[in-house]
C-alpha positions as CSV (number, residue, x, y, z in Angstrom):
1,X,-25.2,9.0,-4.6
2,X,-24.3,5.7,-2.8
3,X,-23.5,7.0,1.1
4,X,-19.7,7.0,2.1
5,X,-18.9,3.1,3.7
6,X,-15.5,4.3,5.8
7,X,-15.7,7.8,7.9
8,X,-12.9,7.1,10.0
9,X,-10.3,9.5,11.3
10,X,-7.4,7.4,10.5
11,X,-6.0,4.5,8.3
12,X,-2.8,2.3,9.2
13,X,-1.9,2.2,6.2
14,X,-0.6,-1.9,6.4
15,X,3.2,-2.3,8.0
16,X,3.5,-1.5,11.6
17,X,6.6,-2.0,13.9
18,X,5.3,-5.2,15.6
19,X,7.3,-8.5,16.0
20,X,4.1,-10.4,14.9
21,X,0.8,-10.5,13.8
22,X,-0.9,-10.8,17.0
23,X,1.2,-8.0,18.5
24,X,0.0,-5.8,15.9
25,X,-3.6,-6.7,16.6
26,X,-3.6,-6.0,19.8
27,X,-1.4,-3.1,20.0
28,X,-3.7,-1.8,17.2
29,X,-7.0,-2.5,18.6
30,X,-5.6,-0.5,21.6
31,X,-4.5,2.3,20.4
32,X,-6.2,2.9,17.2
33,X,-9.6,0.8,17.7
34,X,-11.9,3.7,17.7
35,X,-9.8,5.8,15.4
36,X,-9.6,3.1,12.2
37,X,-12.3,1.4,10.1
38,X,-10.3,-1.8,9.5
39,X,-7.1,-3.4,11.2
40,X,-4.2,-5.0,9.0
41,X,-1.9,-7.7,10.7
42,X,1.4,-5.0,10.8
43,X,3.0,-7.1,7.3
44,X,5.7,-8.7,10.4
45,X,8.4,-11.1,9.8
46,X,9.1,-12.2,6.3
47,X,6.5,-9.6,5.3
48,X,8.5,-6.3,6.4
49,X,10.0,-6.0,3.5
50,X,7.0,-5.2,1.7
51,X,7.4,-6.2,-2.5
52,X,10.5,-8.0,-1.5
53,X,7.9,-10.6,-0.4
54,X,6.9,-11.1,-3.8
55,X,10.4,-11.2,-4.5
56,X,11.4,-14.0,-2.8
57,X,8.6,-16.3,-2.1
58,X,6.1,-15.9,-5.9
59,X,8.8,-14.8,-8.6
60,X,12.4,-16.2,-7.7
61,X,10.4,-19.8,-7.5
62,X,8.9,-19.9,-10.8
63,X,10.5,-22.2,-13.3
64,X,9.8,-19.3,-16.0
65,X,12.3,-17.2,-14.0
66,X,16.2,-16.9,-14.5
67,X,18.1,-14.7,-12.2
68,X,20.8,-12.1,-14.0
69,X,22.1,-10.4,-11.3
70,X,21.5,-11.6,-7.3
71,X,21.4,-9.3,-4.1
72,X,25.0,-7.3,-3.7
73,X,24.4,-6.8,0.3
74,X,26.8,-8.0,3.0
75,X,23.9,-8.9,5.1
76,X,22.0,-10.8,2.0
77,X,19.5,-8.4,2.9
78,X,19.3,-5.3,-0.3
79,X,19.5,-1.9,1.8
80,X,18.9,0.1,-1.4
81,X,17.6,-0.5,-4.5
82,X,21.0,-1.6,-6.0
83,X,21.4,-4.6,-3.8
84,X,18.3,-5.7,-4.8
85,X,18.2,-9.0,-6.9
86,X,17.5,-8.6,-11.2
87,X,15.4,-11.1,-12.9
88,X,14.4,-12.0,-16.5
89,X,12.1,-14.4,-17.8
90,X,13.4,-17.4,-19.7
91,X,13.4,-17.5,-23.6
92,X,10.2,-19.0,-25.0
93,X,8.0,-18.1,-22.2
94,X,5.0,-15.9,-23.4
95,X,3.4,-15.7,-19.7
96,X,4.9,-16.1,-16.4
97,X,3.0,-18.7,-14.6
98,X,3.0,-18.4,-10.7
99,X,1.3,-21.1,-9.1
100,X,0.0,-19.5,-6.2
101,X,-0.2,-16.2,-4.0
102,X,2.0,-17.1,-0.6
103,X,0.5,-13.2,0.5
104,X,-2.8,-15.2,0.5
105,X,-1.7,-17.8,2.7
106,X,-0.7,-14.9,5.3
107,X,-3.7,-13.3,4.4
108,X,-5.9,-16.4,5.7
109,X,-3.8,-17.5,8.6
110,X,-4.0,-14.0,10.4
111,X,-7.4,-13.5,9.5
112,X,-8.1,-16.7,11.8
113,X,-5.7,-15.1,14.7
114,X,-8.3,-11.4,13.6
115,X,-11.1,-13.0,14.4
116,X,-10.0,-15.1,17.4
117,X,-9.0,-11.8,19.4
118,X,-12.5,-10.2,17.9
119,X,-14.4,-12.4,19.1
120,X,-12.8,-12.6,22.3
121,X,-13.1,-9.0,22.6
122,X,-9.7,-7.6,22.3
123,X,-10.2,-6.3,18.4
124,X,-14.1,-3.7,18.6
125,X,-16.8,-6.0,17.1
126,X,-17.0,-3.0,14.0
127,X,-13.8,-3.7,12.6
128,X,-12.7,-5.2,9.3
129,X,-9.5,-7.5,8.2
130,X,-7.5,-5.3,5.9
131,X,-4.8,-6.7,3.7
132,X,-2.7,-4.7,1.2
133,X,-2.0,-6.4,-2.2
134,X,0.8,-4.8,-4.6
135,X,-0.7,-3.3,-8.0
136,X,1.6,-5.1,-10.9
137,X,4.3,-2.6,-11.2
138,X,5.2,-2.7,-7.7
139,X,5.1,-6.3,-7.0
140,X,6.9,-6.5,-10.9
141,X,9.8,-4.2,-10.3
142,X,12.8,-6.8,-10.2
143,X,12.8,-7.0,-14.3
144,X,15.3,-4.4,-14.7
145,X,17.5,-6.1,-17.6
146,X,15.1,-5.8,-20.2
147,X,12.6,-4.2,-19.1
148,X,10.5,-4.2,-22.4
149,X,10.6,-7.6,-23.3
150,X,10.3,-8.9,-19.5
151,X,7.8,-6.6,-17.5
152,X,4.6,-7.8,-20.0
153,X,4.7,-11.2,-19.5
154,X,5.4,-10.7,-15.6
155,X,2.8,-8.7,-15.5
156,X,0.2,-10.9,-17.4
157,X,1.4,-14.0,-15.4
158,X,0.6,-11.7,-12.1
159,X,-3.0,-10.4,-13.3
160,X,-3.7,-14.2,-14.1
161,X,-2.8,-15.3,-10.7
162,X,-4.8,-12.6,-9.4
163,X,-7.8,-13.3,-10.9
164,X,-7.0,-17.0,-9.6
165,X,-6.5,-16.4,-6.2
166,X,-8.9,-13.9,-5.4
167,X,-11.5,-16.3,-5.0
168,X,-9.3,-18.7,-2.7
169,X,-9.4,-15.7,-0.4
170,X,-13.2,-14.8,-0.5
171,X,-14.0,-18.2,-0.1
172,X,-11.7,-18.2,2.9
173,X,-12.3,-14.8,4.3
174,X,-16.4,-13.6,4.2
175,X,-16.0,-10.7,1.8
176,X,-18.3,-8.2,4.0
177,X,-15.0,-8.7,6.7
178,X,-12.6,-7.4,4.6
179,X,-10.7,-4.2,3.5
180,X,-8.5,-4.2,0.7
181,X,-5.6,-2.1,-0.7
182,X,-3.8,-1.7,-3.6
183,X,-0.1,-0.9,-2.7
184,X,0.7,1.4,-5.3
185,X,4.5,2.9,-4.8
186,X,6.1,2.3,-7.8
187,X,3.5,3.2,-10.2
188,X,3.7,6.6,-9.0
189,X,7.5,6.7,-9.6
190,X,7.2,5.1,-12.5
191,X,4.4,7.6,-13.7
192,X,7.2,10.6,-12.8
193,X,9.6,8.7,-14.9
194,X,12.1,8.6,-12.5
195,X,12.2,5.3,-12.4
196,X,16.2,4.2,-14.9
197,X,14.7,0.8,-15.9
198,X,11.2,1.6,-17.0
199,X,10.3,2.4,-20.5
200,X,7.2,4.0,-22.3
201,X,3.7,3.1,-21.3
202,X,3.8,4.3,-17.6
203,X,0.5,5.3,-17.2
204,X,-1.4,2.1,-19.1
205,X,0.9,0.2,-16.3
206,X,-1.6,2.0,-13.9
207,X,-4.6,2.4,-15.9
208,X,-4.8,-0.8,-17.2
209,X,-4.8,-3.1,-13.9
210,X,-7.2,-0.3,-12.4
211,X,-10.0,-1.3,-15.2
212,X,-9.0,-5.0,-15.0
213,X,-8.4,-6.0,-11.4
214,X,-10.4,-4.0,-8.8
215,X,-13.4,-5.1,-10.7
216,X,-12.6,-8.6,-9.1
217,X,-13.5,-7.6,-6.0
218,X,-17.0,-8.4,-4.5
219,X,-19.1,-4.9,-3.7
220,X,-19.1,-6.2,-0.1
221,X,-15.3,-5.8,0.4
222,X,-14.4,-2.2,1.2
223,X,-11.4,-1.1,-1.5
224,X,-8.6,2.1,-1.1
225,X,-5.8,2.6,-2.7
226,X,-2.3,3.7,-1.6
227,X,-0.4,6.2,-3.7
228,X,3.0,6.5,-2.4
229,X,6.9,7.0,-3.5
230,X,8.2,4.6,-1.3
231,X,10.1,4.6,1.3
232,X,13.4,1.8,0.5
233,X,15.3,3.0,2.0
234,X,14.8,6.5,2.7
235,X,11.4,9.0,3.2
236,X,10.4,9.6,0.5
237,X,11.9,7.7,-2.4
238,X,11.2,10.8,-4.3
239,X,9.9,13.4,-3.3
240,X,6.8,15.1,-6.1
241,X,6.8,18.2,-6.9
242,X,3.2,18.4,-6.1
243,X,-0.4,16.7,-5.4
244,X,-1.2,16.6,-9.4
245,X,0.1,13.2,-10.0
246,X,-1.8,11.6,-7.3
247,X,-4.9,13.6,-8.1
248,X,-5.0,12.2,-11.3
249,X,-4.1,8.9,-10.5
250,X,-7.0,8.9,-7.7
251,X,-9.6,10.1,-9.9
252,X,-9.1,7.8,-12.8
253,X,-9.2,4.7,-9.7
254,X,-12.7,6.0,-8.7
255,X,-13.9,6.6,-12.1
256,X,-13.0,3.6,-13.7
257,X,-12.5,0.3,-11.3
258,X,-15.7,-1.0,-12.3
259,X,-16.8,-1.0,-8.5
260,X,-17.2,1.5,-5.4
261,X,-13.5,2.8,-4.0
262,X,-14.1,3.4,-0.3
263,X,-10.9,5.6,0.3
264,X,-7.9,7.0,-1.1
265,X,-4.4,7.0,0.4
266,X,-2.2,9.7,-0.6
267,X,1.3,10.7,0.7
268,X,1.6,13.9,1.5
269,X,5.2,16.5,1.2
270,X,8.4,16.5,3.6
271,X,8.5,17.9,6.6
272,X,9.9,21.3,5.3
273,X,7.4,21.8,2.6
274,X,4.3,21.5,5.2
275,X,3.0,25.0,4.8
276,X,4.1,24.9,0.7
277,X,0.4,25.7,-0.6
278,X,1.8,24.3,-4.0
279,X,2.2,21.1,-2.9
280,X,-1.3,20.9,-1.9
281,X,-3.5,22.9,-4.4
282,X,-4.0,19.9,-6.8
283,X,-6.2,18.8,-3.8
284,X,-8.8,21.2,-5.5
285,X,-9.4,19.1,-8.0
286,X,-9.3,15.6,-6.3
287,X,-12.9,14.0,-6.9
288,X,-13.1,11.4,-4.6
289,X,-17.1,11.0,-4.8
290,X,-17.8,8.5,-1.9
291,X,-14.4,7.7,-1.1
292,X,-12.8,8.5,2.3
293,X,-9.7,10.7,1.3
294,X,-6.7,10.0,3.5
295,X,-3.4,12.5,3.1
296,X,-0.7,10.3,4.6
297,X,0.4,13.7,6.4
298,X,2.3,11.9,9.6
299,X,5.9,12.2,9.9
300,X,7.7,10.2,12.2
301,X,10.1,13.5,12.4
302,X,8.3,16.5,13.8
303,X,5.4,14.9,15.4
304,X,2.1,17.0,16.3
305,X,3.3,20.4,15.0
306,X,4.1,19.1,12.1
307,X,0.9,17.3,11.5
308,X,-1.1,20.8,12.4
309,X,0.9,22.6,9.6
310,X,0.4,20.3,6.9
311,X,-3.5,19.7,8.1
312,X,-3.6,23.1,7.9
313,X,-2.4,23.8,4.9
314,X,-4.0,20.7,3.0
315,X,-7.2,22.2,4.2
316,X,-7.6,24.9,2.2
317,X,-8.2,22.8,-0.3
318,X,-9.8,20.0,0.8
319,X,-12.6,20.4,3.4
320,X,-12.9,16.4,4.3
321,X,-9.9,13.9,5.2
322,X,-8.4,11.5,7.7
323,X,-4.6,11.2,8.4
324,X,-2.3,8.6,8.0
325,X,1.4,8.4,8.1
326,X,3.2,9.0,4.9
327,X,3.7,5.4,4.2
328,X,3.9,2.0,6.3
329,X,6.1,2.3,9.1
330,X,7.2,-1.1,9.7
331,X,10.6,-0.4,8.8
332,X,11.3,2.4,10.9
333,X,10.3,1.7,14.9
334,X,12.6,3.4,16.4
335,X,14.3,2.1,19.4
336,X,10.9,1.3,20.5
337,X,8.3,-0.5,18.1
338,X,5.7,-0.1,20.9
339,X,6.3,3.6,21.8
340,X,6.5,4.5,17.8
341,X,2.8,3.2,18.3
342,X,1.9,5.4,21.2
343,X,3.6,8.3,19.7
344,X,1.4,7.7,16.2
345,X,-1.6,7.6,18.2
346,X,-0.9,10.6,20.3
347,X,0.0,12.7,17.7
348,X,-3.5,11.9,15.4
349,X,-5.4,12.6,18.5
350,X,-3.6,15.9,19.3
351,X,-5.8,17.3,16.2
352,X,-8.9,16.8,18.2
């Protein structure tokens, strides 16, 4: 067997509260530098709203779009799912057509700023670039009026621009320098049916872009995915009953992406369920081969005792992990971004 690529104790799992990419780099490379295997840019400014990104700057744009419904906020910024805006594609359209990634244009211009401050010193010579990329149904979920009619030729248009654009960033980016995740939050949900708008076919909306899309990606890049329920607006969107949906989720993405998966993010219970052994005994049959298993385990509510009760717990059934928080934490600093980030980092280390 091929030997594990990431051994790290930790992953930031992409959004941190940072004001701007180079904060987030160097805040990062300060406090987490020797703890991490790669370093994302914190997902700042227009990014902090994760999907709503993709939202705004790749879907609303397209001339195959029409908008039904627009965002019902005061602010013009959707707190909740319900002030978010509903889209449909046009009549006649088979496949969306998107022209271009914007997240790829980030993607390039903080890799530049990445490798500035690495080469300067500031960032440790042994880290990666890591960007997180939405799987389909996450970066898709503004088709709520028809749902079955709408979502598959989003979704094709989105796979197409994928396989387009992936190339603009290799040939930008040297592929042995980056880390890449798949952002997967609303394929879990959507999986647990919980989702109103979603119809049949939840897992295919997983399975399917696993096989396809990961496959894209040169064997130099390291890959993870994150398996998540979200956190707009509250922690979490839903909270599982249990490990056995990620489990099985995980296992099919290292079995079947066509290419080595060098770790697995996977949120972990709330607070009160962190000594709940049946949250975690699914773990038991997680098959990660040479992936780096991550149980997104931090809370930003009780801190290091917390963290030891749901370690653990989590470890009587799996002998090997790092930590992460549940989710990325962008969107909840605090009153203090950069003390959220000293607190995250004082709490991983207090495992030892």
């Amino acid at each position: 067997m091929p030997e594990r690529r990431v051994n790290s104790r930790m992953l930031l799992v992409g959004s941190l509260p940072a004001d701007s990419a180079e904060h987030a780099f160097r805040a990062g490379a300060e406090l987490f530098g020797d703890m991490v295997a790669s370093l994302p840019d914190g997902e700042t400014g227009p990014m902090g709203g994760w999907v709503s990104y993709e939202r705004e700057r790749l879907i609303r744009p397209s001339a195959d779009i029409v908008v039904v419904s627009e965002t019902d906020s005061p602010t013009g910024l959707p707190r909740h799912a319900y002030e978010t805006p509903v889209f449909s594609v046009k009549p006649g359209v088979e496949r969306v057509r998107f022209d271009s990634w914007p997240r790829i244009d980030v993607a390039i211009e903080s890799y530049g700023l990445f490798k500035e401050l690495r080469d300067a010193g500031v960032i440790p010579s042994h880290l990666r670039f890591q960007i997180g990329l939405p799987f389909p149904s996450s970066a898709m979920n503004a088709f709520k009026a028809d749902f079955a009619a709408d979502y598959p030729r989003a979704e094709a248009g989105y796979e197409d621009l994928i396989a387009r654009e992936l190339p603009r960033l290799f040939d930008a980016i040297p592929p042995e320098d980056l880390a890449i995740q798949w952002d997967c939050a609303y394929e879990t949900q959507d999986i647990e049916r919980v989702l109103a708008w979603t119809n049949e076919g939840a897992w295919e909306r997983f399975a399917g872009p696993v096989t396809r899309l990961t496959r894209l990606i040169p064997e130099e890049t390291l890959v993870g995915y994150h398996l998540c329920y979200g956190t707009f607006p509250e922690w979490p969107m839903y909270e599982a009953r249990d490990y056995q949906v990620l489990v099985r989720m995980a296992n099919f993405a290292v079995a079947e992406s066509g290419r080595t998966v060098d770790w697995l993010h996977m949120a972990g219970p709330r607070y009160l369920r962190s000594e709940d052994r049946s949250f975690f005994r699914p773990l038991i049959d997680l098959e990660p081969r040479t992936a780096r298993v991550f149980l997104g385990i931090v809370l930003p509510l009780d801190g290091a005792p917390g963290l030891r009760r749901r370690h653990q717990t989590a470890s009587r059934y799996l002998k090997d992990f790092g930590v992460a928080m549940y989710c990325g934490f962008g969107r909840q600093p605090g009153q203090d971004g950069d003390q959220t980030l000293r607190e995250h980092s004082e709490v991983i280390r207090s495992l030892g």
